[in-house]
N, C-alpha and C positions, 0 to 999 in steps of 0.2 A: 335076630330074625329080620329085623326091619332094614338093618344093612347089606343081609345077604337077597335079598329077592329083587331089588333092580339088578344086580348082578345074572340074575338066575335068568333075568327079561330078556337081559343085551344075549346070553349068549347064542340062541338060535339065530340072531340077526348075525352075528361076528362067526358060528357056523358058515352059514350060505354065505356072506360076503369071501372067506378063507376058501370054500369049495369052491366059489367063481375064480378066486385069482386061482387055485391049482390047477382048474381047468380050460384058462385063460388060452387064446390060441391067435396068432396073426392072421387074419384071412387074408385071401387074396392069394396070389401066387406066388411060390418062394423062388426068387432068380438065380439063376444056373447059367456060368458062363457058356458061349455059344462053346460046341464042339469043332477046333481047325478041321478047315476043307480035307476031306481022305485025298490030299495029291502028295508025293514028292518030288515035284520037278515045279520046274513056270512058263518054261517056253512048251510047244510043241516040240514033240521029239525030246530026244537027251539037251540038257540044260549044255552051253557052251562050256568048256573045259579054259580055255584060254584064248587069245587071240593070236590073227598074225603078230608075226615081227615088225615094227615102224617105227622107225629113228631110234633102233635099238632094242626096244622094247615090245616083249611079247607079255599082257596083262594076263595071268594068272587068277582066275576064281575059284578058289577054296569053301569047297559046301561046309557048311557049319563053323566058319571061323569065328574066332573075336575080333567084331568091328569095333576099333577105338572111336571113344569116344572125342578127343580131339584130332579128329581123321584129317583135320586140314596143316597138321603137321609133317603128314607125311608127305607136302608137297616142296618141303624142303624151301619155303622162303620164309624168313625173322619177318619180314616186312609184312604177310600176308597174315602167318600170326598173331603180330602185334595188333593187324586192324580189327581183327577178329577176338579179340582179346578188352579190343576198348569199344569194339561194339557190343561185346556180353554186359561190358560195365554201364555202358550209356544209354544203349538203346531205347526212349522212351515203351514204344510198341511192348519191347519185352517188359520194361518195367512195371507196364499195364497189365500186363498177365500176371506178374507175379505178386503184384497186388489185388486183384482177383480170386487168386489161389489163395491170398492168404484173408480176403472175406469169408470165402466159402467154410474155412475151416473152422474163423470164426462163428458162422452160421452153424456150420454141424454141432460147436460146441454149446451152444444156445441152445439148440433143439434137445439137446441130452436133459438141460432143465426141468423136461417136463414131466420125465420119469420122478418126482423130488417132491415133497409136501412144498406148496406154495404158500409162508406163511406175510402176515402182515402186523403192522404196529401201528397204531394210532393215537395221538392225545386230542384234546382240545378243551377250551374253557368257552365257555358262552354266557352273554347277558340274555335273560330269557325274561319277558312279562309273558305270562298266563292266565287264561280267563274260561271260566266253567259254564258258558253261556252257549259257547257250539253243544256240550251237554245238557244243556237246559235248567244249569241251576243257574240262583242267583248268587249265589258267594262272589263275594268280593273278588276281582284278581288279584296275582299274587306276581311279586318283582323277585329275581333270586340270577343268582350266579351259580352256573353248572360244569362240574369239572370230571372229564370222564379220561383212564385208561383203557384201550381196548388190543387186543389181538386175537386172530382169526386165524386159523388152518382149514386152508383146501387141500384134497388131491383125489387125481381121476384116475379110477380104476381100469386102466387099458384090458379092460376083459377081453375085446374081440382083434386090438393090436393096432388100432389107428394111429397113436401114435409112434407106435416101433415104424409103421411101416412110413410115416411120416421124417422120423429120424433116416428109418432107410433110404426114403426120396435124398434127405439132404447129404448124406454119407456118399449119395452115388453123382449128388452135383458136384460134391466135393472132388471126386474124381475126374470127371470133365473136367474142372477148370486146373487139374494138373495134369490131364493130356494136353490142354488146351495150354497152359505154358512150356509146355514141353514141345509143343506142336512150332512153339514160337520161338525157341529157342532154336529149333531144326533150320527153321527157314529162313533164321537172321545168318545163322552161321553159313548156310548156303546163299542165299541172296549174296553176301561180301565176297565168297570165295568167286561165286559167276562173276561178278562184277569186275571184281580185282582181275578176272581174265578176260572179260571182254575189254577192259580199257584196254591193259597189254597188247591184245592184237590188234584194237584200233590203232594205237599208236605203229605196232612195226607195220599196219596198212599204210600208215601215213607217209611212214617214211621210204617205201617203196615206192609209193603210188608218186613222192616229189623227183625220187632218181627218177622216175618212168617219164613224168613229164618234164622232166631237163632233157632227157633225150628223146622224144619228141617234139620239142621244141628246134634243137639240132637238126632233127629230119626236116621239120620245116624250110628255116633258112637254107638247108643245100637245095631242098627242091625249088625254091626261090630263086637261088642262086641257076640254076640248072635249066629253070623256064623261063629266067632271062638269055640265056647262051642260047634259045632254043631244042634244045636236047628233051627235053621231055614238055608232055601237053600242061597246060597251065592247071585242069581240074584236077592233076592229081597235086597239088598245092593244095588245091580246095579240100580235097577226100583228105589230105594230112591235118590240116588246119580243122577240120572236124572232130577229127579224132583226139586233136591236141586239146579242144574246147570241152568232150565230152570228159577227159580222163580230169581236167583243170577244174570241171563242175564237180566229180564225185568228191576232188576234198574237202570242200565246206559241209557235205553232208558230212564225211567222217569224222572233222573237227566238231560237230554240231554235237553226232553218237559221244564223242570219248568225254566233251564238255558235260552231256548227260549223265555218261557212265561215273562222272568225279564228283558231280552233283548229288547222285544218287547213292555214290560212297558216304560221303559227309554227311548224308541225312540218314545213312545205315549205323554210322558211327557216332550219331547224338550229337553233330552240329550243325550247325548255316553253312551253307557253302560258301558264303562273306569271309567266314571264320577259319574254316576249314586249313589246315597244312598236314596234309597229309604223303607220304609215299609214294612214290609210282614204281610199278612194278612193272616188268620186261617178262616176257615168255620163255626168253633163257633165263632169268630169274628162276623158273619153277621146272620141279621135278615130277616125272608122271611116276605115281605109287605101280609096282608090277604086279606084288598082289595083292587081289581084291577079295576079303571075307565075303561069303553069298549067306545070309542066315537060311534055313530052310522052313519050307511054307510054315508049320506049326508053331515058328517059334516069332514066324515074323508079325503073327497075331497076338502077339502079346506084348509087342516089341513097338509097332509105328503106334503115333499120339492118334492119328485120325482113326484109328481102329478103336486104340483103345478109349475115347472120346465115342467115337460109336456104339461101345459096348457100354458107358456108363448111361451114356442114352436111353439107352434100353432097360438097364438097369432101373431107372428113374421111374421109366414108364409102367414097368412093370409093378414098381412100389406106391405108382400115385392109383393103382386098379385095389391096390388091398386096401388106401385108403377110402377111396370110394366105394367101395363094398363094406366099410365098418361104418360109412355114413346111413346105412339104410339100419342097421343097427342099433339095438339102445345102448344105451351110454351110462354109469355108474358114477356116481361121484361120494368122496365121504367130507365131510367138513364139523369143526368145532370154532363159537366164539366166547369171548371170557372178556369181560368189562368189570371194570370199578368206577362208580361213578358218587359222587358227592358235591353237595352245596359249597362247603370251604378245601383247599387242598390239606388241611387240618384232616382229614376227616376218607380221607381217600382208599387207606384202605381196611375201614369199617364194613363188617362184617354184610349189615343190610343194606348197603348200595352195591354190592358184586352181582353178576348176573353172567351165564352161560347158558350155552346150547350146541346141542352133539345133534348131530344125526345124517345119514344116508339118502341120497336121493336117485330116482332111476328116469331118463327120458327115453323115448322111443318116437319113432317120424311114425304117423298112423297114415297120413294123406297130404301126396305133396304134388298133387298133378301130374307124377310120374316124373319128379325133375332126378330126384336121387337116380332111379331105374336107369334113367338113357342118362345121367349122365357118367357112370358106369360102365355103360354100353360105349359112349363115348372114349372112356379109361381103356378099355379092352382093344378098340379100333388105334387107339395110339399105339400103344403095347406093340400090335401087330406089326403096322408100320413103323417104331422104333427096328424092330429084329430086322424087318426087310433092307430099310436102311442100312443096317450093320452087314446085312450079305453085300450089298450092291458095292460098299468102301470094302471089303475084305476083296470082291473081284476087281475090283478097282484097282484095288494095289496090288494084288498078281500080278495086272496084267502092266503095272507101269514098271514091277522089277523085270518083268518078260523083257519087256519093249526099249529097257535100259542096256538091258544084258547085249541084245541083238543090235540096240544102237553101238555099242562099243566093239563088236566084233564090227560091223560095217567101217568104223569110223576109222579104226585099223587100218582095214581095206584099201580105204578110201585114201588115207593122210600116207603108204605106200605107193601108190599111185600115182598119188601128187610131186612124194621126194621124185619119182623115178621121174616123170615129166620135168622136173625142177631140172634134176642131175643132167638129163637127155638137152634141157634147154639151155643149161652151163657147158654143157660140152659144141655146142651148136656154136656157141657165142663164142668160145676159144679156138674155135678152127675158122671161124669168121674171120675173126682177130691175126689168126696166123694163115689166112691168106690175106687178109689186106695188106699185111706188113712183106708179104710175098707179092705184092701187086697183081692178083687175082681176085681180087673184092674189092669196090666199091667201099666211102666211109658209111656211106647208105646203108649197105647190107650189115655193116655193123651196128649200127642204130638198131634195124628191123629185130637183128637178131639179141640185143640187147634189153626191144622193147616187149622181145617175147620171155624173154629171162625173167625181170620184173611184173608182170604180167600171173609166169607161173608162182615168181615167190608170195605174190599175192593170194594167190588160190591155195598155197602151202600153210601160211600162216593160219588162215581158214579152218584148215583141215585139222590144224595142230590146237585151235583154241576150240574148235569143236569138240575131238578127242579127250582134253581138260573139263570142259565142262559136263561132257557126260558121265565121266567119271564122277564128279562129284553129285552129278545125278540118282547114279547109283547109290553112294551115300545115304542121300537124301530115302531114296526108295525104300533103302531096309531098315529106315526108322531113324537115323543120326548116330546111334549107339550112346544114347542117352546115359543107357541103363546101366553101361560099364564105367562113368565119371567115377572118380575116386571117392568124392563124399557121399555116392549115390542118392547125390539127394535129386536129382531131376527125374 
């Protein structure tokens, strides 16, 4: 009888604690990815189908293809791969993310801890003198050495989910910060490939723009020549020699650009530009891809990092409202301790030095100046502006695949144009050329028309590394295609 009646105590308390945990509930809101915008298209009107024809090539967009994810292969240079290949390896910036991601994960796994009894161990021995006189007796005090084992269990009854929803918070930073290296991974891979294309056409600038001023320099000297015989006014010497001066200034700026654009490889690539030896790539070096996978709008919401970085946002926000709403809540905890304690370690685990204690305790906030209430209130007002957020990046990147789509059809346009001007000012220059050899031209007008040839292949080159990089714009636009890497792990 005497052993069964503490039993008979405990079980209404271990009733009601078992009927709290089965009725145990997360407050707060449970998150639900956003629903893709109801569109299927991006542009106004019918999405592009493909582009004109330029330099052979008419780009092809294929709704719903599979974007590779090493898409900068398909521009057909070893040299543009490799750099792109040793800046996945090097790149500090990326390294930093991916060290980040792998805090986070750490962290998440941390926070699962708290679901778990928290237990502890303890020893200690102490020299203790005691004295009966803070009680009011006179007894002698007494000298002793004390030696105690102790262990203790805690754990907290998540009745209303603060901590679930706390693990949730971290589950969903978890997330961010592998959009957030996936974001980084996007933009290393594109940063290199733009780059790798703007030095290219700086450089065939450079080398047009020095034929351009070798033969204007030429024009000089005859007109020199020509306003010493008299035959023509001296200022148009002068108007040459301008033009000689203005085309002679733009090359330090281009050297200055392509010195930039090599600098800023090498530091894409994880070295000093001291250090640097790197590749140089040529524009006929690289292939334009003809077709181009388009993902469509609902799939591209689950596809770019800034999105999904947006939705973990939101997610977060939404988990840190349930945890502030379990703060205004009481809170449950159950704990047990057990010590052995004894004068000699002889003696340690004798019966009458052990000592325990079980029991259940409950806290509840009754008056906090309204700090829990607003700041709640505050949680909710996140919350809202996390989602707004998430709309304003999901139009956001509509509108950058829109504005990609229609730069590459113009760009088209634009780089046919320019060959046709190119061709029109090559063919100008050959009948130049064959009438001067015909003595019906001037060396002059060969020059003029020479200086308009290089002139046009300048404004071509343009055309052609513009067309290159918006391509890889587009790329960039429907996410990188991360998600189809072979070890999928990005």
């Amino acid at each position: 009888m005497c052993t069964s009646r503490p039993n008979s105590r405990l079980r209404p308390l271990a009733a009601l604690l078992l009927s709290g945990l089965a009725g145990a509930c997360a407050v707060g809101p449970s998150f639900h990815r956003p629903s893709p915008p109801a569109v299927s298209r991006y542009t106004s009107g019918a999405d592009p189908s493909e582009t004109v024809a330029a330099r052979g090539t008419a780009q092809r967009f294929i709704p719903g293809g599979k974007l590779a994810a090493d898409w900068w292969r398909l521009f057909g240079s070893p040299e543009l791969a490799g750099l792109i290949d040793e800046a996945l390896a090097r790149n500090p910036q990326l390294q930093a993310a991916q060290a980040s991601l792998q805090a986070s994960e750490y962290s998440l796994r941390s926070g699962y801890g708290i679901f778990f009894p928290q237990t502890e161990a303890a020893a200690s021995a102490t020299r203790q003198r005691s004295t009966l006189l803070r009680f009011g007796e006179t007894l002698p005090a007494s000298l002793f050495n004390l030696f105690t084992l102790s262990a203790s269990v805690n754990y907290a009854l998540d009745v209303f989910g603060a901590d679930r929803r706390a693990v949730e918070s971290l589950a969903a930073q978890r997330d961010a910060a592998r959009a957030t290296e996936q974001a980084a991974y996007v933009t290393l891979t594109a940063n290199v490939a733009n780059t790798v294309v703007a030095a290219a056409a700086y450089r065939a600038e450079i080398d047009a723009t020095r034929e351009l001023i070798g033969m204007q320099e030429e024009q000089v000297h005859l007109a020199e020549v020509q306003a010493r015989a008299g035959t023509i006014a001296y200022a148009s010497v002068l108007s040459l020699r301008s033009q000689l001066a203005a085309t002679q200034a733009s090359i330090p700026e281009l050297e200055q650009k392509l010195t930039q654009s090599e600098d800023l490889l090498a530091t894409l690539c994880g070295h000093a530009p001291a250090e640097a030896s790197l590749p140089q790539v040529r524009l006929a070096d690289l292939t334009l891809p003809a077709d181009l996978p388009v993902s469509v709008p609902s799939d591209l919401v689950r596809q770019r990092p800034d999105i999904l970085a947006a939705e973990a946002a939101a997610h977060t926000a939404s988990a840190e409202v349930g945890v502030a709403t379990a703060a205004m809540l009481p809170s449950l905890s159950l704990s047990a301790n057990y010590s052995a304690n004894a004068l000699t370690t002889q003696h340690l685990l004798d019966a009458n030095g052990r000592a325990w204690s079980a029991g259940a305790s409950a806290t509840a906030p009754l008056f906090q100046g309204g700090t829990l209430w607003y700041r709640r209130k505050a949680a909710v007002s996140l919350s809202a502006e996390a989602l707004a957020q998430y709309r304003q990046t999901v139009l956001a990147a509509f509108a950058q695949v829109a504005d990609t789509l229609r730069a590459l059809e113009h760009d088209a346009q634009a780089l046919r144009a320019e060959d046709d001007a190119l061709g029109a000012a090559a063919q100008a220059l050959h009948l130049v050329q064959a009438n001067y050899q015909a003595g019906l031209a001037t060396y002059l007008d060969v020059l003029n028309a020479d200086g308009q040839y290089h002139q046009a292949q300048i404004a071509d080159v343009q055309a052609l590394a513009l067309r290159y990089q918006d391509t890889v714009a587009l790329y960039v636009a429907l996410g990188g295609g991360w998600w189809n890497a072979p070890s999928a792990a990005r």
